[in-house]
C-alpha positions as MATLAB code, in Angstrom:
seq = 'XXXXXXXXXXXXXXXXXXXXXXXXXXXXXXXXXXXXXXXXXXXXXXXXXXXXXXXXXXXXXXXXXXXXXXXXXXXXXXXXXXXXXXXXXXXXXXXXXXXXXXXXXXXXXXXXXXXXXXXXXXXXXXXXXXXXXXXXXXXXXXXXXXXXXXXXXXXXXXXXXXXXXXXXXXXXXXXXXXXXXXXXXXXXXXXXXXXXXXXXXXXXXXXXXXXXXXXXXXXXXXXXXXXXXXXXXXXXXXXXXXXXXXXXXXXXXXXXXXXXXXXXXXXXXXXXXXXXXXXXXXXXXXXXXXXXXXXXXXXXXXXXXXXXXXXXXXXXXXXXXXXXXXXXXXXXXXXXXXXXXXXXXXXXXXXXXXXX';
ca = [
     -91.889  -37.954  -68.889;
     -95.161  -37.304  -70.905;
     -97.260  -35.080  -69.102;
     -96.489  -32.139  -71.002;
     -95.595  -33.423  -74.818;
     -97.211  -31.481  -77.324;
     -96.339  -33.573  -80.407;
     -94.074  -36.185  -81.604;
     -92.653  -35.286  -84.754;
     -90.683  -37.863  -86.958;
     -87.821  -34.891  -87.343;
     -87.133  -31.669  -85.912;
     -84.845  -29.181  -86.782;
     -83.017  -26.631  -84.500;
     -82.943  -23.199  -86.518;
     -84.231  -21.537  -89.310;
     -80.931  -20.200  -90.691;
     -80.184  -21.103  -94.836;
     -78.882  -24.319  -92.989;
     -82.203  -25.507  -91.358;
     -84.701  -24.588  -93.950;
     -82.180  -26.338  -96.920;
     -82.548  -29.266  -94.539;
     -85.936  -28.848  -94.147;
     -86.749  -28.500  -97.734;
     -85.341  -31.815  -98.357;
     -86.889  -33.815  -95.303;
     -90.071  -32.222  -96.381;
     -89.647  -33.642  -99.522;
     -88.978  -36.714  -98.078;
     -91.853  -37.019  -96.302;
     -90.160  -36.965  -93.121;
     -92.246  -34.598  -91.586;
     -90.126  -31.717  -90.457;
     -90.483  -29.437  -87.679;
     -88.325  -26.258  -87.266;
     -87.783  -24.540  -83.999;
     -86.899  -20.954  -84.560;
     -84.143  -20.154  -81.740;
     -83.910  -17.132  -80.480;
     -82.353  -15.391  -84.010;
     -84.975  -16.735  -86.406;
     -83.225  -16.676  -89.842;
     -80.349  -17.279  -88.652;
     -76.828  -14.501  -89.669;
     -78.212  -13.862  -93.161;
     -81.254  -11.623  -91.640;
     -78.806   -8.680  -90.361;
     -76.851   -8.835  -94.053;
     -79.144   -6.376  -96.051;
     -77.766   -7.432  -99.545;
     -76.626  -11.243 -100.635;
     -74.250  -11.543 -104.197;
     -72.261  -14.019 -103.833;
     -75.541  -17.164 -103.204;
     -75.622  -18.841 -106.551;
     -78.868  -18.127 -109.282;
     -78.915  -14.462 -108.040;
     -76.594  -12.142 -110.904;
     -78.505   -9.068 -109.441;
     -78.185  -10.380 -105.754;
     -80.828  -11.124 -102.954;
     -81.593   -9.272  -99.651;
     -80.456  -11.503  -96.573;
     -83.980  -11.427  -95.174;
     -85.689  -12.054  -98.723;
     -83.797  -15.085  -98.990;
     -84.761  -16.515  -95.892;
     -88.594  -16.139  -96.470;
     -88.283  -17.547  -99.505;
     -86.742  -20.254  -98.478;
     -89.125  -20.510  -95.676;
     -92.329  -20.281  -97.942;
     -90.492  -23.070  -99.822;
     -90.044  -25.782  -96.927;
     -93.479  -24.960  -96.121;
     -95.229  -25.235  -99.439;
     -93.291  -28.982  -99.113;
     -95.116  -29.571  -95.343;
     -92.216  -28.485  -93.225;
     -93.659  -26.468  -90.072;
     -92.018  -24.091  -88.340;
     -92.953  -22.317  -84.882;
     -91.556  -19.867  -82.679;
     -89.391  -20.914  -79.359;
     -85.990  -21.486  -77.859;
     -85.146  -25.084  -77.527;
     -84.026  -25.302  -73.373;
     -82.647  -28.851  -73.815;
     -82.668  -32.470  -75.803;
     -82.121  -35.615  -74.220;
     -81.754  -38.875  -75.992;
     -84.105  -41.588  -74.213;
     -84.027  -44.857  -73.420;
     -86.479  -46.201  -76.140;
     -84.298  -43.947  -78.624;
     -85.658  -41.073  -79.816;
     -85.502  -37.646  -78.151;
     -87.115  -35.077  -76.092;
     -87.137  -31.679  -77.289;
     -88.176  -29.373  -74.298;
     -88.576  -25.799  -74.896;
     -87.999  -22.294  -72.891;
     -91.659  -21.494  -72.648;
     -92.580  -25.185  -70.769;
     -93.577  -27.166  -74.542;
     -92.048  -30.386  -75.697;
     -91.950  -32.388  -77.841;
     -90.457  -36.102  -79.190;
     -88.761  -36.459  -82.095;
     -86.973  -39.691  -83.753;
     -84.118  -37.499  -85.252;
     -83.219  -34.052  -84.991;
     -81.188  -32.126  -86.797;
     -78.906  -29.315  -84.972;
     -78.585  -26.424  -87.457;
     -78.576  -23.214  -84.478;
     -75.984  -21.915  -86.361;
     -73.077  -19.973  -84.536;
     -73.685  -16.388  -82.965;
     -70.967  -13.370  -83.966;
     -69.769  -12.115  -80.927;
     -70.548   -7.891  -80.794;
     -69.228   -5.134  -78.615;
     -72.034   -3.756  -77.255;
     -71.031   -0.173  -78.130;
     -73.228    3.041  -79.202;
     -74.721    2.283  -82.850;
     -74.057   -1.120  -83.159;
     -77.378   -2.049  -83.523;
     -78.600    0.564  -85.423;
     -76.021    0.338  -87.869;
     -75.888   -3.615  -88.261;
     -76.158   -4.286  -92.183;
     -75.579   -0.635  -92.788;
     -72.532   -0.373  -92.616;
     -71.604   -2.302  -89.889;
     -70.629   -6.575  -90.616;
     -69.651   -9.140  -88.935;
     -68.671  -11.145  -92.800;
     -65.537   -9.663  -94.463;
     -66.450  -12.348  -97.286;
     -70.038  -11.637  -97.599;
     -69.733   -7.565  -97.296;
     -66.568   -6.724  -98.389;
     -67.313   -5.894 -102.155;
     -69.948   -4.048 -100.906;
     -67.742   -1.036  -99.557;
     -65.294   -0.572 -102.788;
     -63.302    2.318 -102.181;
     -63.863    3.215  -98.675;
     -61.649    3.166  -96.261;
     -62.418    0.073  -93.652;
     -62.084   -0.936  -90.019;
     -61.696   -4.502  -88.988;
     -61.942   -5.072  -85.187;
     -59.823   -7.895  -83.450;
     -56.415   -9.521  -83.148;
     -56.782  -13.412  -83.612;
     -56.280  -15.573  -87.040;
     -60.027  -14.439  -87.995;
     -59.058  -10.658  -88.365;
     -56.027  -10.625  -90.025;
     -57.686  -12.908  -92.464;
     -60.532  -10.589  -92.771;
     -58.478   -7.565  -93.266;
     -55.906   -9.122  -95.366;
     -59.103   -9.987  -97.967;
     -60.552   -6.676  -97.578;
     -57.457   -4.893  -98.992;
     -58.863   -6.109 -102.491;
     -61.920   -3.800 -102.002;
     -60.827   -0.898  -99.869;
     -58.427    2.098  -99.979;
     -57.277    1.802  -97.170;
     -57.867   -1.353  -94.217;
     -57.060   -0.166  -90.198;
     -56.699   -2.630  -88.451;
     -58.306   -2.200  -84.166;
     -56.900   -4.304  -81.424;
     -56.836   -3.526  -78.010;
     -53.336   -5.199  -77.423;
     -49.982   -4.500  -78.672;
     -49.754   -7.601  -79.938;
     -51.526   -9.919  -81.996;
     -53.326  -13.578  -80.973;
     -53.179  -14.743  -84.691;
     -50.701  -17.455  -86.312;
     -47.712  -16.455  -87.002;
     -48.510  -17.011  -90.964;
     -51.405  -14.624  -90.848;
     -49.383  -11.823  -88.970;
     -46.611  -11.884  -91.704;
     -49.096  -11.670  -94.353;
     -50.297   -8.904  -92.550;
     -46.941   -7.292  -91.950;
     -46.297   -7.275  -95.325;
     -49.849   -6.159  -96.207;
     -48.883   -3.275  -93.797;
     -45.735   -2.695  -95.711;
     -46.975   -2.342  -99.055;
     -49.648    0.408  -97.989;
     -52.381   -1.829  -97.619;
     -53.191   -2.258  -93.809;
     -52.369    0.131  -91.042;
     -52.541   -1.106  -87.516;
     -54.136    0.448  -84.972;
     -52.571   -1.359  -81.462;
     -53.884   -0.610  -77.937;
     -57.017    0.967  -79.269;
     -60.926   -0.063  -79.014;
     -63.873    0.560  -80.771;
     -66.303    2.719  -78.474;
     -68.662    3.982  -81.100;
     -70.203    4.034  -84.440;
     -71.755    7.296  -86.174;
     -74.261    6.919  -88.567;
     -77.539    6.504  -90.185;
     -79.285    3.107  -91.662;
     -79.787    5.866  -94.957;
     -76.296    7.075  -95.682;
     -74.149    4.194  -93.361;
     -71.359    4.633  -91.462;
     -69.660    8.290  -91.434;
     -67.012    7.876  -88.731;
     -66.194    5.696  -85.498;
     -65.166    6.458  -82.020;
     -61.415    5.434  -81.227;
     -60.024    5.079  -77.624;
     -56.311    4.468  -77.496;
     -53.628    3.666  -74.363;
     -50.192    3.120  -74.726;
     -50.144    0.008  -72.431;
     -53.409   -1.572  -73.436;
     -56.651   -2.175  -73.069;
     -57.759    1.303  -73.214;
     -61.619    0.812  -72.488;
     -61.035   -0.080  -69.038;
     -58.735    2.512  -68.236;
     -61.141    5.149  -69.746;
     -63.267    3.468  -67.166;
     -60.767    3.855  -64.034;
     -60.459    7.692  -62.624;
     -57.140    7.017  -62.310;
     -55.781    6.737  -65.347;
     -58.565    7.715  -67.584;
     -56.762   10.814  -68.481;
     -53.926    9.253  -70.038;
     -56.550    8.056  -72.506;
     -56.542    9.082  -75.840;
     -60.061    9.563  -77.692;
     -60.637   10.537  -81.268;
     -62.902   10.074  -84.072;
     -61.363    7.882  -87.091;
     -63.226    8.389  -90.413;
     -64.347    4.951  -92.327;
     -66.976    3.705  -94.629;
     -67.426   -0.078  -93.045;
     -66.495   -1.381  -89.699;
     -66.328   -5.395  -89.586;
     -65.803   -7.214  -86.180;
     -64.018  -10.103  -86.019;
     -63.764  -11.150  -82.200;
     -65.179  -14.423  -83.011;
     -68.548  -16.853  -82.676;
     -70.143  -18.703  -80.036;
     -71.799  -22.176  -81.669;
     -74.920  -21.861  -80.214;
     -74.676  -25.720  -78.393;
     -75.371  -25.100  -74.964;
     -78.857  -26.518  -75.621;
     -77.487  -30.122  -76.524;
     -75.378  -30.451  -73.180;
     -77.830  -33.185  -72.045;
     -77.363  -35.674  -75.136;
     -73.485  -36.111  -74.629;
     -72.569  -34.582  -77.871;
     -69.071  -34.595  -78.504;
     -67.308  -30.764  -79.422;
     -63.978  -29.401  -80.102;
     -62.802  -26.669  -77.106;
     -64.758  -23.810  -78.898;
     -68.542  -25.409  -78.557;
     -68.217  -26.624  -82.565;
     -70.497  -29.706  -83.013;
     -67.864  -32.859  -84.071;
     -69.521  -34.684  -87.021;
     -68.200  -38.172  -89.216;
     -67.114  -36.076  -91.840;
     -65.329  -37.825  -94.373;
     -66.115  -38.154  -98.537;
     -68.909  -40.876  -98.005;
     -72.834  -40.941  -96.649;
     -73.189  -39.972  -93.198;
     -70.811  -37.043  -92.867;
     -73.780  -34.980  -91.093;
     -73.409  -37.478  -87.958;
     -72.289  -36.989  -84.608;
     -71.843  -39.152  -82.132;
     -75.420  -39.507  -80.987;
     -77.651  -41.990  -82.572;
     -79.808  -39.953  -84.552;
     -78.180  -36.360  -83.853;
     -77.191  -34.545  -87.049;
     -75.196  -31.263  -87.171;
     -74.918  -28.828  -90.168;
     -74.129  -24.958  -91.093;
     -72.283  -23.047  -88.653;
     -72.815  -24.997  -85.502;
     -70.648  -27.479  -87.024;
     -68.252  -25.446  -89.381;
     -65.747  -22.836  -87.688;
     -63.914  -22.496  -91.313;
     -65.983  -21.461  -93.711;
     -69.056  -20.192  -92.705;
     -70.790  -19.208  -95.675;
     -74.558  -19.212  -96.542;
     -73.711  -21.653  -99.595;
     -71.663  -24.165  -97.587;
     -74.017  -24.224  -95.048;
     -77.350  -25.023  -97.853;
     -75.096  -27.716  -98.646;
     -74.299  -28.773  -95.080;
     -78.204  -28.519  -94.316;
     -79.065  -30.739  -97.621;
     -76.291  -33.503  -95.631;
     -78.100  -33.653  -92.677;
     -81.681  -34.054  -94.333;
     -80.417  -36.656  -96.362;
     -78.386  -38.637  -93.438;
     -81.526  -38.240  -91.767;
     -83.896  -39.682  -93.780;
     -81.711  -42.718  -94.485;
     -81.538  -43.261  -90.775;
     -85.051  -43.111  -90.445;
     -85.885  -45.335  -93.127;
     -83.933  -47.723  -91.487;
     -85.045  -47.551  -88.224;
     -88.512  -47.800  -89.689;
     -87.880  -50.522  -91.485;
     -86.683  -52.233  -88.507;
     -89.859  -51.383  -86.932;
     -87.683  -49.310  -84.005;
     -89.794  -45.492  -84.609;
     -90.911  -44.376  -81.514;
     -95.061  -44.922  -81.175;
     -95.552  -40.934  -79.212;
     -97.326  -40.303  -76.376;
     -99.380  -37.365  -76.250;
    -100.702  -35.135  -73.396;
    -103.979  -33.828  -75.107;
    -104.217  -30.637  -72.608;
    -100.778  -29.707  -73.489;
    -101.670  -30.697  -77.588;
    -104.607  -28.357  -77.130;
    -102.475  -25.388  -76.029;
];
C-alpha cells in the first residue's frame, strides 16, 4: 500500500531518547540517512531528570533536557532529521523493507529501523506528581539519589526494583521508608534479606499496608512532606475509597525530602506487534546479544533494538548511548550489505501525501 507514503527513508529510528539520537549520530555519520520519530515523550526519561552527574565529560553535571538538545543539534548538524509523531505500527513487507505508519495518517518506508522508544516508568497518578517530577520527585534511585544527601527518603513499591532502590539509597539518606501497599513483599528473597538487615541496622524502615496519596511541594524548594494512607489488612487506597470501611483508614502526613517510585516500566513495544518481534513476558525487545557484531538484532530482518526498550537491568543514560551506537552500527553493516547485493528497496512515493 502506497497511496499515502510520504518518504522512504534508508533508516528510521523510533525515539529521541540518549538511545535514538546516539544511534542517530552515528547513522548520520554514516551516511545512512536517518530519520527519528519522536514518540509521544520526545527526549525520552532524561527530560523529567532536571540535573545529570553521573554521564561521562560532565565534572560539573548536565541538565537532563540540555543534554538531549545537544545531542539533538548534534545528529542534526550530521543530516539526521527528526519530526514530531507517534509511530501506530511497522510491518515488515514482502520485498523487505518496512512500513512505518504513523498516528496522525503519515507513512513512511524504511530499509531498517531501529527501535529505541525506550521504556515508560509507571506513576501513580496522585496530587503533585506532575508538578513535582524532577523536583523532588524520581523515578531513578541511581540517577537522583546523590542528589538528596541527608534527607530523609521515600521509595514506593514492593518488587526486586524497590528494595534495590532503597537498599542503594541508604548511602545518601538519613533515613530510607520504605511504601508498599501489602504486608508483604513481591521481591527475591535475596533482596528482602538485604533489606531486613538494612532495616536492622537503622537504615530502612518499612512502611507495610500503606500508599502514597499525595505529594506537597513546590518546583522552588521540592518536596516538604507526602500524604500517607495506611490499613491494617491492605491495600488501603481502595478502602479509603469504600464507605464501608473507609473509616478504619488511617491518613497522615510523613515528612521527606525525595520520593522515588519504583512500581516498574512498560517497554513501550506495542507499536511493533505487527512485525512478529520476539519479547520476554514483560514487553522487553529480545536481541542476539552476545560479545560479537550484531548484538543490536532481533529476530526481524533488519529490526534493531537498543536503550531501554531492550534493557530491563540497567537502564542508564550511558548504557543506553552505548546500546544506541550498537544498533547504528549493526545497521549500517546490514545495509551495506543489502546494498551491495543490490536488495534496497527502490520507494514509491505518493506526491499529494509528500506535499503535505
Amino acid at each position: 500500500m502506497t497511496d499515502d507514503i510520504v518518504e522512504h527513508r534508508r533508516l528510521i529510528i523510533a525515539g529521541t531518547g540518549i538511545s535514538g539520537l546516539s544511534a542517530a549520530i552515528y547513522a548520520a555519520r554514516s551516511n545512512n540517512d536517518p530519520l527519528l520519530i519522536e514518540g509521544d515523550e520526545p527526549g525520552g526519561q532524561l527530560t523529567l531528570t532536571t540535573d545529570v552527574e553521573n554521564y561521562p565529560g560532565f565534572p560539573e553535571g548536565v541538565s537532563g533536557p540540555g543534554l538531549i538538545n545537544d545531542m539533538k543539534e548534534q545528529a542534526e548538524k550530521f543530516g539526521a532529521e527528526a519530526r514530531n509523531g507517534v509511530i501506530e505500527d511497522v510491518s515488515k513487507e514482502p520485498a523487505g523493507h518496512f512500513r512505518v505508519a504513523l498516528t496522525d495518517g503519515d507513512a513512511y518506508t524504511a530499509d531498517a529501523v531501529i527501535a529505541a522508544s525506550g521504556a515508560s516508568a509507571r506513576t501513580l497518578g496522585v496530587p503533585g506528581e506532575e508538578e513535582l517530577m524532577g523536583y523532588g520527585l524520581s523515578t531513578c534511585a541511581t540517577c537522583d539519589g546523590a542528589f538528596f544527601r541527608g534527607e530523609d527518603m521515600l521509595v514506593v513499591g514492593g518488587g526486586d526494583a524497590a528494595m534495590e532502590e532503597a537498599n542503594f539509597l541508604t548511602k545518601f539518606a538519613d533515613t530510607v521508608y520504605v511504601a508498599h501497599r501489602r504486608e508483604e513483599f513481591r521481591a527475591e528473597d535475596v533482596w528482602i534479606e538485604r533489606t531486613m538487615d538494612a532495616v536492622e541496622e537503622g537504615d530502612i524502615e518499612l512502611l507495610l499496608n500503606t500508599e502514597l496519596t499525595e505529594i506537597h511541594g513546590t518546583p522552588e524548594d521540592g518536596i516538604d512532606h507526602v500524604t500517607l494512607v495506611e490499613h491494617p489488612d491492605g491495600h488501603p487506597k481502595e478502602k479509603l475509597d469504600d464507605p464501608a470501611t473507609a473509616d478504619e483508614v488511617d491518613e497522615y502526613d510523613f515528612d521527606v525530602g525525595a520520593v522515588f517510585y519504583a512500581i516498574g516500566h512498560t517497554p513501550n513495544t506495542d507499536f511493533l506487534e505487527g512485525t512478529g518481534i520476539e519479547t520476554d513476558d514483560d514487553g522487553y525487545l529480545i536481541t542476539e546479544g552476545g560479545r560479537g557484531g550484531g548484538q543490536t538484532r532481533t529476530g526481524v530482518e533488519g529490526l534493531f533494538g537498543a536503550g531501554d526498550v531492550v534493557d530491563f537491568h540497567y537502564q542508564q543514560a550511558a548504557t543506553a548511548s552505548g546500546m544506541g551506537v550498537k544498533a547504528a552500527l549493526d545497521a549500517d553493516e546490514y545495509l551495506s550489505d543489502r546494498e551491495r547485493a543490490g536488495e534496497l528497496y527502490e520507494g514509491e512515493v505518493d506526491a499529494a501525501a509528500a506535499d503535505d
